[in-house]
C-alpha positions in Angstrom: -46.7 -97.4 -107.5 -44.9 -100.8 -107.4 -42.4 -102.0 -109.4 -44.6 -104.5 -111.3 -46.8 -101.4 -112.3 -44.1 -99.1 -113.4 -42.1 -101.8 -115.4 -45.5 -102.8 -116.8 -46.1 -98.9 -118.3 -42.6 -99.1 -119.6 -43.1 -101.7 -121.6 -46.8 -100.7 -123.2 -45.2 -97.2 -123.7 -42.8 -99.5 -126.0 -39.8 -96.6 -125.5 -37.2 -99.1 -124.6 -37.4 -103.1 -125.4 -38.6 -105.9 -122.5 -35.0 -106.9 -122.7 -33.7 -103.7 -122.3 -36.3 -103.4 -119.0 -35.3 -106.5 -117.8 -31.7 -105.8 -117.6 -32.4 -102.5 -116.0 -35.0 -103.7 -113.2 -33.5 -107.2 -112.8 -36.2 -109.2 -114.0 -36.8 -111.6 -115.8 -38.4 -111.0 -119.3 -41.1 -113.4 -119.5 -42.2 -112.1 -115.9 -42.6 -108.6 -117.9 -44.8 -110.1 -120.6 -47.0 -111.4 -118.0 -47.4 -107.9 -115.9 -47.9 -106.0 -119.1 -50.4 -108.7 -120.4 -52.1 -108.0 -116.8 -52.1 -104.4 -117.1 -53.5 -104.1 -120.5 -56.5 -106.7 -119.6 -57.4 -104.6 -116.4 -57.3 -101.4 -118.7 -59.6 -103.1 -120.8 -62.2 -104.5 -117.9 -62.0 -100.8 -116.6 -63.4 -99.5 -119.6 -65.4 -102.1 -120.3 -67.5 -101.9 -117.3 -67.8 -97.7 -117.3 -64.9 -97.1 -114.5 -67.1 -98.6 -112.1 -66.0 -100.9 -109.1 -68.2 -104.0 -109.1 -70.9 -103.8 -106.8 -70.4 -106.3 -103.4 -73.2 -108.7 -103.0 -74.5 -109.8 -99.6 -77.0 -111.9 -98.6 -80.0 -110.9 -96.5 -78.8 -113.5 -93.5 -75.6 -111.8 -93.2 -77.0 -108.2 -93.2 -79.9 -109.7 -90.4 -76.9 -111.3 -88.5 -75.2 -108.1 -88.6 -77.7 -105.6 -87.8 -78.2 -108.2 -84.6 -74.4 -108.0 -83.7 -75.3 -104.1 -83.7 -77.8 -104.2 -81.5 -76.3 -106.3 -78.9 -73.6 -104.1 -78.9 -75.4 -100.8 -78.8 -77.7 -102.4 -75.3 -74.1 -103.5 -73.7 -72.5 -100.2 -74.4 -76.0 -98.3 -72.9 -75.6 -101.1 -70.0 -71.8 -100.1 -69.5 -72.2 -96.4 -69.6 -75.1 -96.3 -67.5 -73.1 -98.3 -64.8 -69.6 -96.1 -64.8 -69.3 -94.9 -61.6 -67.1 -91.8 -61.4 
């Protein structure tokens, strides 16, 4: 866990002030308002979408370019280990 995370969980478990954080990790307080502002809107789009990670799109002309790259590969490495000579 990074430092930004761990100071961030300090400061929504509210034990000890920002200021007291910020003398402690050597930061600066306003950075601390922003990385527990961070962590609490992530919490909330976590929970808001089910705990799911959103779903990559790709477009069918990448997938057909792929799947093409595949193929070429798979004939040159029949080609190549056909032609090893031992």
């Amino acid at each position: 866990m990074g430092q930004a995370t761990r100071v961030a969980l300090e400061a929504v478990k509210g034990e000890r002030t920002v200021s007291e954080l910020a003398v402690e990790y050597g930061v600066h307080p306003t950075m601390i308002h922003q990385w527990k502002k961070a962590l609490l809107d992530g919490a909330a789009d976590i929970f808001e979408r089910g705990g799911r990670k959103p779903v990559a799109e790709v477009d069918e002309e990448t997938v057909r370019s792929l799947h093409a790259k595949i193929g070429e590969l798979a004939v040159a490495n029949d080609f190549l280990s056909q032609n090893i000579t031992c």
